[in-house]
Wavefront OBJ file of the C-alpha trace (Angstrom):
o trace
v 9.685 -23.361 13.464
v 7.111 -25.215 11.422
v 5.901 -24.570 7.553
v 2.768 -23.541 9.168
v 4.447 -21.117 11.712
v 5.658 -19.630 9.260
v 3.209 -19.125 6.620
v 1.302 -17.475 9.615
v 3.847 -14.946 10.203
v 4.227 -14.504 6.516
v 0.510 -13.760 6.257
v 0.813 -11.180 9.257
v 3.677 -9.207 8.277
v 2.178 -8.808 4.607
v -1.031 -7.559 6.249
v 0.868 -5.346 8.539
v 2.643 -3.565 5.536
v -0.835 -3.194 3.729
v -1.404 -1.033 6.706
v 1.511 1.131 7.004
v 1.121 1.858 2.909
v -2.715 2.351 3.490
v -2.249 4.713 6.763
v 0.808 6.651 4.695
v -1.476 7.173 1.432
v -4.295 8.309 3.444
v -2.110 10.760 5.182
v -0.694 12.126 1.379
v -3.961 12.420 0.036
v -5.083 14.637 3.319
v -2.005 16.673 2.584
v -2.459 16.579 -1.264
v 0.788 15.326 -2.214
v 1.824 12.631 -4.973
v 2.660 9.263 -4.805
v 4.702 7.567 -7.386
v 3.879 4.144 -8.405
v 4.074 1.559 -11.257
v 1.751 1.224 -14.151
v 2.939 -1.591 -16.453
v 6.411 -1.745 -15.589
v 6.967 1.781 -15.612
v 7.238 4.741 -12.675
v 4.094 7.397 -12.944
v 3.469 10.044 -10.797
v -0.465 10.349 -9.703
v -2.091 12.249 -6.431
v -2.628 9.981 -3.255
v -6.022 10.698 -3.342
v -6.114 8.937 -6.786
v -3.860 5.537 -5.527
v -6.075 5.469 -2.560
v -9.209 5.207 -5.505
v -7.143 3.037 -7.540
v -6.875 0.661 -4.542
v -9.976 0.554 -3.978
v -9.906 2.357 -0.018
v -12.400 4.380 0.784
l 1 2 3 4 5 6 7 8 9 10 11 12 13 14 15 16 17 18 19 20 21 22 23 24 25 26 27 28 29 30 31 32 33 34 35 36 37 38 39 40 41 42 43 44 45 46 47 48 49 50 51 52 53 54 55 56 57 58
């Protein structure tokens, strides 16, 4: 397999799981659960609907 083989499946697969995360965050904030994530090193709890803000999905 060549470098540029796989910096194409590299590529792919990190798309994929930007996905998955999106489709699962979308599907929190429609049940209005939380999400916990990192802010400066350190764990925080905050409502999907906010992450999906935060990342900038609409």
């Amino acid at each position: 397999m060549t470098t540029k083989q796989t910096d194409k499946m590299a590529i792919e697969a990190g798309r994929c799981l930007q996905k998955a995360v999106r489709e699962e965050l979308q599907k929190k904030a429609l049940l209005g659960q939380y999400v916990i994530i990192s802010r400066n090193g350190k764990a925080c709890r905050v409502s999907a609907k906010q992450a999906l803000k935060m990342a900038g999905v609409k």
